[in-house]
Each structure stands twice: as structure tokens, then as C-alpha cells.
Backbone as CSV, one residue per row, in Angstrom:
resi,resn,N_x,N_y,N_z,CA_x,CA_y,CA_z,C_x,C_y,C_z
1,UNK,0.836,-1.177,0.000,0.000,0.000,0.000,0.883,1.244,0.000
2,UNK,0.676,2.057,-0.817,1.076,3.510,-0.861,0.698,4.124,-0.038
3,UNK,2.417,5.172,0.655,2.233,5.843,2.164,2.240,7.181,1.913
4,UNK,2.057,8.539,2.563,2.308,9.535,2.305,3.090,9.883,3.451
5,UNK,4.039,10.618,3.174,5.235,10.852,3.964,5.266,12.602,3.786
6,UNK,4.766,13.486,5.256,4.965,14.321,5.684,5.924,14.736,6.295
7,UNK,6.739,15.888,5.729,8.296,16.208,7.019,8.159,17.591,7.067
8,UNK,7.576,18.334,8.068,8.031,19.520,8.600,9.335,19.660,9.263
9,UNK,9.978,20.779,8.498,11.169,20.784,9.808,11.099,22.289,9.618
10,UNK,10.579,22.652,11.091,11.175,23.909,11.634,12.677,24.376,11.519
11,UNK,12.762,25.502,11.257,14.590,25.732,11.078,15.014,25.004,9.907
12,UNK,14.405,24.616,9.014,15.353,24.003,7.593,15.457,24.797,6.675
13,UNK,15.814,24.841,6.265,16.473,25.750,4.959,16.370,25.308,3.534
14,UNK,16.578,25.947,2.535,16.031,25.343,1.337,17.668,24.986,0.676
15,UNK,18.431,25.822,1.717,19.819,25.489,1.101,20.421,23.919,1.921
16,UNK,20.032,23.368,2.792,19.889,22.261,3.366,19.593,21.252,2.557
17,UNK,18.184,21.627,2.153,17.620,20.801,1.084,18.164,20.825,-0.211
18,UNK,18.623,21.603,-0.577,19.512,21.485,-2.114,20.903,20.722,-1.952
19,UNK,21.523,20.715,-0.360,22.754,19.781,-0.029,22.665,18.628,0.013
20,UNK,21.820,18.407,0.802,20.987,17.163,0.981,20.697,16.606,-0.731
21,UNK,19.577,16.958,-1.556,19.933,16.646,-2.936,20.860,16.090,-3.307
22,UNK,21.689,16.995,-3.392,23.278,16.758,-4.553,23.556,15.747,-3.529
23,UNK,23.700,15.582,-1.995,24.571,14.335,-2.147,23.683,13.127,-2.760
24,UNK,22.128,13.153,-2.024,21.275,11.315,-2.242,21.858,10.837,-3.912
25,UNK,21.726,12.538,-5.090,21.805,12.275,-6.271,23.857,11.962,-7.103
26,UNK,24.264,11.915,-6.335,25.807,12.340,-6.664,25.987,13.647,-8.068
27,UNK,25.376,14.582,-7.186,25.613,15.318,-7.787,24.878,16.501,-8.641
28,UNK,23.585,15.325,-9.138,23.212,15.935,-10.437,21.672,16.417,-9.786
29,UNK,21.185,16.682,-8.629,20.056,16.914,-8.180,18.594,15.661,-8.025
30,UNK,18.005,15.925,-7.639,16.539,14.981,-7.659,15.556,15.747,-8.630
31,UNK,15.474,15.992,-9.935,14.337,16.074,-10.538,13.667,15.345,-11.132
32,UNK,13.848,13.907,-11.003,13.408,12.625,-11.894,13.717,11.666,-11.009
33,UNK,12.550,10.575,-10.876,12.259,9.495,-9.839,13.489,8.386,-10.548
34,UNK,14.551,8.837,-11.033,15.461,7.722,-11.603,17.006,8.159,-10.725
35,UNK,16.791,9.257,-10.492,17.406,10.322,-9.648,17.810,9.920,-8.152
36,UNK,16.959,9.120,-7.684,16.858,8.979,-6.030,17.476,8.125,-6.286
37,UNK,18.123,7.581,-4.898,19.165,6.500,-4.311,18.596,5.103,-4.310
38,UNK,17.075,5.052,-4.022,16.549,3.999,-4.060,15.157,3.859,-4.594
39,UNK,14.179,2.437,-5.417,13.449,2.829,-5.752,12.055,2.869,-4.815
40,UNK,10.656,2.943,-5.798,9.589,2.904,-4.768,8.772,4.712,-4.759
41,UNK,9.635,5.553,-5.067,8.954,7.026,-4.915,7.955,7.406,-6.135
42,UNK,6.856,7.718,-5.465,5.918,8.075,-6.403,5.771,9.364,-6.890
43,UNK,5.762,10.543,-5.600,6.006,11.804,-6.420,6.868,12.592,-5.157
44,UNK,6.907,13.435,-5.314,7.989,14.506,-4.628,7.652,15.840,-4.664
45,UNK,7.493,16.687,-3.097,7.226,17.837,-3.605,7.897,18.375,-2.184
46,UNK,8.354,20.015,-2.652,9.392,20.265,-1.295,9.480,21.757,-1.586
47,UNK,9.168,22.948,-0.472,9.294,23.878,-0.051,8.847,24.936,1.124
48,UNK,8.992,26.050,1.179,9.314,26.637,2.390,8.372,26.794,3.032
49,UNK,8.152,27.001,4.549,6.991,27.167,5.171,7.131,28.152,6.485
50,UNK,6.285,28.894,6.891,6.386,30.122,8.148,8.042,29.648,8.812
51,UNK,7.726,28.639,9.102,9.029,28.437,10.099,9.963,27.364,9.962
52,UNK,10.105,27.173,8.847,11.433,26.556,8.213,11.338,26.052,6.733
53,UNK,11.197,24.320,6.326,10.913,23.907,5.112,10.138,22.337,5.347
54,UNK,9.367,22.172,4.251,8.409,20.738,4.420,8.933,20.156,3.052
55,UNK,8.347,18.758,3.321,8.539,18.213,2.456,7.292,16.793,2.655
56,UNK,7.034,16.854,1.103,5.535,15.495,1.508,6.466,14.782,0.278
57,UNK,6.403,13.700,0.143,6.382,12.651,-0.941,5.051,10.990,-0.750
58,UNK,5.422,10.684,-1.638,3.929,9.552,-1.610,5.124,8.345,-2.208
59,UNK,5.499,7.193,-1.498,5.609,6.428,-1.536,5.022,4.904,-1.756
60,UNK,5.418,3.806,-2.345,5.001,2.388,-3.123,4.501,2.256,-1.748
61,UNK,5.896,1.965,-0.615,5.197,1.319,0.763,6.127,2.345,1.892
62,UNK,5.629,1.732,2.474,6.103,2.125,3.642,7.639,1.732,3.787
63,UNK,8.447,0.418,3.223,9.635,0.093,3.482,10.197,0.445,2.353
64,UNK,9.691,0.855,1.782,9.993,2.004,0.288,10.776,3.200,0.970
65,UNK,9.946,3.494,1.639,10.292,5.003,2.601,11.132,5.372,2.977
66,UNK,11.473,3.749,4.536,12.148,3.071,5.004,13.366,3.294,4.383
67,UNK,14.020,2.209,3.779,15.077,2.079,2.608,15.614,3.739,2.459
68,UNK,14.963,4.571,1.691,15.072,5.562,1.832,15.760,6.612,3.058
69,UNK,14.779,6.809,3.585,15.063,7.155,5.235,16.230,6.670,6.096
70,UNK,16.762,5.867,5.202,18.435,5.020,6.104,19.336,5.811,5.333
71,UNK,19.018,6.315,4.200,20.074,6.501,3.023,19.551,8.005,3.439
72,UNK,19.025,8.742,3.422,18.861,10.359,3.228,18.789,11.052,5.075
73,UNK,18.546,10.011,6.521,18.477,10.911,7.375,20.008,11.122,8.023
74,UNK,21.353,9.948,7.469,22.490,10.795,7.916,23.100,11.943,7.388
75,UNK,22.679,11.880,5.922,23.087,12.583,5.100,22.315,14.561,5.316
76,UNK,21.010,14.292,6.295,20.432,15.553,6.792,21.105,16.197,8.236
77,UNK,21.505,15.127,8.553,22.616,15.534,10.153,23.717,15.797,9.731
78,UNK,24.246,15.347,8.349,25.624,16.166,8.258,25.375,17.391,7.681
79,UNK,24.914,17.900,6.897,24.228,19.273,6.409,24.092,20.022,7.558
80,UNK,23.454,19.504,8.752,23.151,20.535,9.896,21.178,20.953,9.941
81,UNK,20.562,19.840,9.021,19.044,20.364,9.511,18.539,19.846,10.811
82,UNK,18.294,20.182,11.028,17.133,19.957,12.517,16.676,18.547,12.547
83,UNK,16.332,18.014,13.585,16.230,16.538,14.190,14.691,16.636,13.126
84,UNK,14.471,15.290,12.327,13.688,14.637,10.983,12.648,14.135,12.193
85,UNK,11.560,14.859,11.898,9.911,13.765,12.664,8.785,13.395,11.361
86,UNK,8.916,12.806,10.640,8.468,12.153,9.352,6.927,11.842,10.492
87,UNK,5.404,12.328,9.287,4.473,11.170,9.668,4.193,11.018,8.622
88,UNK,3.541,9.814,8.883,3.389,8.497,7.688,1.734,8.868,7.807
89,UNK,1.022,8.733,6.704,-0.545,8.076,6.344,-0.755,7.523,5.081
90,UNK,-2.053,6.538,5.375,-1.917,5.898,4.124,-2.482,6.289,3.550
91,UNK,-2.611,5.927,1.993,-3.391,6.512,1.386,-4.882,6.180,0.783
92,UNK,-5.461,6.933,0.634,-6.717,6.119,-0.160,-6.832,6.496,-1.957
93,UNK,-5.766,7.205,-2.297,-5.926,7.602,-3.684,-4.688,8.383,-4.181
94,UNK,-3.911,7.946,-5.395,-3.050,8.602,-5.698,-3.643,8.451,-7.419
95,UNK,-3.088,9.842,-8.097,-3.675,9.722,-9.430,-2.051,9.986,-9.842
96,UNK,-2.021,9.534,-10.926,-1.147,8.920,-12.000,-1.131,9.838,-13.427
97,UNK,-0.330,10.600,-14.376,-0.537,10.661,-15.216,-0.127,9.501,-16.192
């Protein structure tokens, strides 16, 4: 089942998030789901909010996420963003082009 993955982080930065990028991608950024480190991501969407930066993506599963989340939350502690509180819900509908 497909998860939706919410990340507020107070105090993040969009320049965090562009570090974060270049490393998961070696280099060349995340604009294409061929892009990420691992597979399973359905869509991706990421920017600023009152008090820092969010980020939602919609994931295959949950250990989709997972997988993920091993590979991208050391790589957010070396950058310097703020301690990651991810919530998960599932979904009841994702549309597809």
C-alpha cells in the first residue's frame, strides 16, 4: 500500500535541502524518480513554510520510505538540519498521469 510521507522541519532551509539533494543524487540533483538512491517514490514535492521547510512525498510502501530514510536521514545531520519527525498516512488515492 502507498504511504504519504509528511516532514516539517522547523529551522530548515532550502539550502539544506539542495545539499541534501546533490549528495542522495551524486551530484546531479533529484528532478526525476530515476534520480533517487533507491526505488519505490511516487512523487515529490518540497518547499518553504512560516518556520522553516516541508517536504511530503507519496511512496510504493512504507519500506519504500524506510530504505530511503536510512540513506537520506544521515546525510540531513551532516548538512546541519534539525532533528527529521516524518508522519506516515496511508493513502486512499493517488492519481497517476
Amino acid at each position: 500500500m502507498a504511504i504519504m510521507m509528511v516532514l516539517d522541519i522547523p529551522g530548515g532551509t532550502q539550502a539544506q535541502y539542495e545539499q541534501i539533494s546533490l549528495k542522495l543524487s551524486n551530484g546531479r540533483g533529484l528532478r526525476k524518480s530515476s534520480d533517487w538512491p533507491v526505488p519505490g517514490l511516487v512523487s515529490h514535492a518540497s518547499g518553504p513554510t512560516e518556520s522553516g521547510w516541508c517536504v511530503v512525498d507519496v511512496w510504493e510502501s512504507e519500506q519504500a520510505w524506510t530504505r530511503f530514510a536510512n540513506v537520506m536521514v544521515p546525510l540531513s545531520q551532516e548538512v546541519g538540519m534539525p532533528q527529521l519527525t516524518p508522519r506516515l498516512y496511508p493513502t486512499v488515492n493517488v492519481v497517476r498521469d
